[in-house]
N, C-alpha and C positions, 0 to 999 in steps of 0.2 A: 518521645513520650510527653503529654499535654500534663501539666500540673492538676492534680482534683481539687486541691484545694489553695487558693492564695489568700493570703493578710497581709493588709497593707501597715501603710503604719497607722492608721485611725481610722476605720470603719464604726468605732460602737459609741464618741463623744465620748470620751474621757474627760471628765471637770478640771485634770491640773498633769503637769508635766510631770509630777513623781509617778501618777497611774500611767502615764502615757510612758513613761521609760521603764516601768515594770513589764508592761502590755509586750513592750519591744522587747525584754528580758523573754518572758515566757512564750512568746509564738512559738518559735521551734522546741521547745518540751513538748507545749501541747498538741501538735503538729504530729511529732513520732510516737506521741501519747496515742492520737486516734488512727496512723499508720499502722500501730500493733495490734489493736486493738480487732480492725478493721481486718489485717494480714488472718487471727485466728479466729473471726466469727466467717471467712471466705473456705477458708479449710475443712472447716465443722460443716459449713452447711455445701459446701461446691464441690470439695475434693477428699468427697467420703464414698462416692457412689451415689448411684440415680437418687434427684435428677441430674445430676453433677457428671463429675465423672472421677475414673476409680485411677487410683497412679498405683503403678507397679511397687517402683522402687524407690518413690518418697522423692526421685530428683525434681520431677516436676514441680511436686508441692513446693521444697525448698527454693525454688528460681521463684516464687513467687514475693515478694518483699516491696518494702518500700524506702525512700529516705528524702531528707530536707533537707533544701537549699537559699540560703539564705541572700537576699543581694539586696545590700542598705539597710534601708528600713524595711522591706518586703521578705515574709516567707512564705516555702511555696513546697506544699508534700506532694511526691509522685510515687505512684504506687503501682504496681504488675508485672509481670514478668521479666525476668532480668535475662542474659545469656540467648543461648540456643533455645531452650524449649518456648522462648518468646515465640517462637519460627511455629509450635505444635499450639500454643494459648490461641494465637490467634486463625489459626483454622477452627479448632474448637470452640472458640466467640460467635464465626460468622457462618462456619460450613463451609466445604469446597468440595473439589475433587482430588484424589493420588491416584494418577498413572504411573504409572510402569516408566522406571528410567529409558531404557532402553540398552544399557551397557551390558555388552554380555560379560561374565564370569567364570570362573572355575565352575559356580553352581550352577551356574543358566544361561539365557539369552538376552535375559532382563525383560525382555518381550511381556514377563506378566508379574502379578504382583502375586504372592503365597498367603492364601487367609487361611491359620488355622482350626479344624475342626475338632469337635469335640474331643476327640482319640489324642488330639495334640497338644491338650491343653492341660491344666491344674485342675483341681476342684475348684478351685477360687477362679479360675477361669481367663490364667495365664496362660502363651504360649510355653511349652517343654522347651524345647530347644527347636532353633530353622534346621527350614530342610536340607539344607547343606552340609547339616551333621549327620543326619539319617544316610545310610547304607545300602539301606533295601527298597526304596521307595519306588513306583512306577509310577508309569503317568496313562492314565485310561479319560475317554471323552467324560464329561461331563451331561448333567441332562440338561442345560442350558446350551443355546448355541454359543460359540466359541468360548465355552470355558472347558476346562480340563480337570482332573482329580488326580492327586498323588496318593497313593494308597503303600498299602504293605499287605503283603502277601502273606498271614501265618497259619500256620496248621493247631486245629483245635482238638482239643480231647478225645474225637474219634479219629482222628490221622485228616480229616477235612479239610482242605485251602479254606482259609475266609479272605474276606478282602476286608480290610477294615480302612476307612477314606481317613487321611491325615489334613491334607492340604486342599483346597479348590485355587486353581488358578484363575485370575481374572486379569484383563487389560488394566481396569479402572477400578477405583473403591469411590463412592459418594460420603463423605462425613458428614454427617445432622448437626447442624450446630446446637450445642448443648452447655457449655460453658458456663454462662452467665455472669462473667463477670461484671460488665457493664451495669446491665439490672438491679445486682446485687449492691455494686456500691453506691448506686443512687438511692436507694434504700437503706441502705446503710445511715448514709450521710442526714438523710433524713431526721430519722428514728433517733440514730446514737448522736453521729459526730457534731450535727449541727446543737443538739441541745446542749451537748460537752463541752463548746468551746462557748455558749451562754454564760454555763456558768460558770466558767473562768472568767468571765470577762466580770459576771455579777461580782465575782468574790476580791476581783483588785477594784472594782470600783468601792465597795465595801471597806474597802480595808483602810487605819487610820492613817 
């Protein structure tokens, strides 16, 4: 992970060594000052839903953080994704593709990946549960060439089979890149951070 922001020990001309050792006092305050800062205006505007994108169960969001490291006279804030879901941020920064492991299982072949459809999903427009918990599921072609349909079989209010499609099997999924984190924090840094650590810097030169 590349540092967003670094301070050295005097970029701003400091007139005397008590500013210049306050300066060195407060870097890393201000530093995790505009890391936090930065951390809840990315959540508000990225990871709320379009144009961002929606987390389930808030892990994503949380992996997302930042912190300072200090070496000498130099501090240096790094900020995004921490853990495993680094591994999902940055498919979702640049876009790629997910194939199909290939490992078969109890549940499959792995030969394909399981997108679920509408019947499988929340209101909110989570998956229910995978297919590996489902019971009754089949698997019928698809109207795409080589994809497949896992459906369920039930009988409707007049004794009627319906088919209702759960799943589509596909080889491949394409993910759009959508993220933004990149964008957002140069804009960020812009607008907020860089004028923030302005006036920190106005207010120890100010000071008697």
């Amino acid at each position: 992970m590349k540092p967003a922001i670094t301070l050295k020990r005097d970029g701003f001309g400091f007139a005397n060594t008590r500013h210049l050792a306050e300066w060195q006092r407060q870097k890393p305050i201000i530093l995790a000052q505009v890391g936090e800062g930065f951390k809840t205006h990315f959540r508000e505007s990225r990871l709320s839903g379009p144009p961002g994108v929606t987390t389930k169960t808030g892990t994503f969001a949380r992996s997302h953080g930042h912190h300072v490291k200090v070496t000498g006279t130099q501090a240096q804030l790094f900020t995004g994704f921490y853990g495993e879901p680094g591994r999902r941020a940055r498919l979702l920064e640049y876009g790629g593709t997910i194939f199909a492991n290939g490992r078969a299982s109890k549940c499959g072949s792995g030969k394909y990946l399981a997108i679920p459809l509408r019947s499988a999903r929340t209101a909110a427009g989570y998956q229910r549960q995978g297919p590996c918990e489902y019971s009754d599921l089949k698997i019928i072609p698809g109207r795409k060439p080589q994809t497949w349909l896992l459906v369920r079989e039930v009988p409707n209010i007049r004794g009627q089979i319906q088919i209702i499609p759960m799943f589509l099997l596909v080889r491949f999924v394409v993910v759009k890149a959508r993220l933004g984190f990149y964008p957002a924090w140069r804009a960020y840094y812009a607008e907020k951070a860089k004028p923030y650590i302005w006036r920190a810097v106005e207010r120890i030169r100010s000071s008697a």
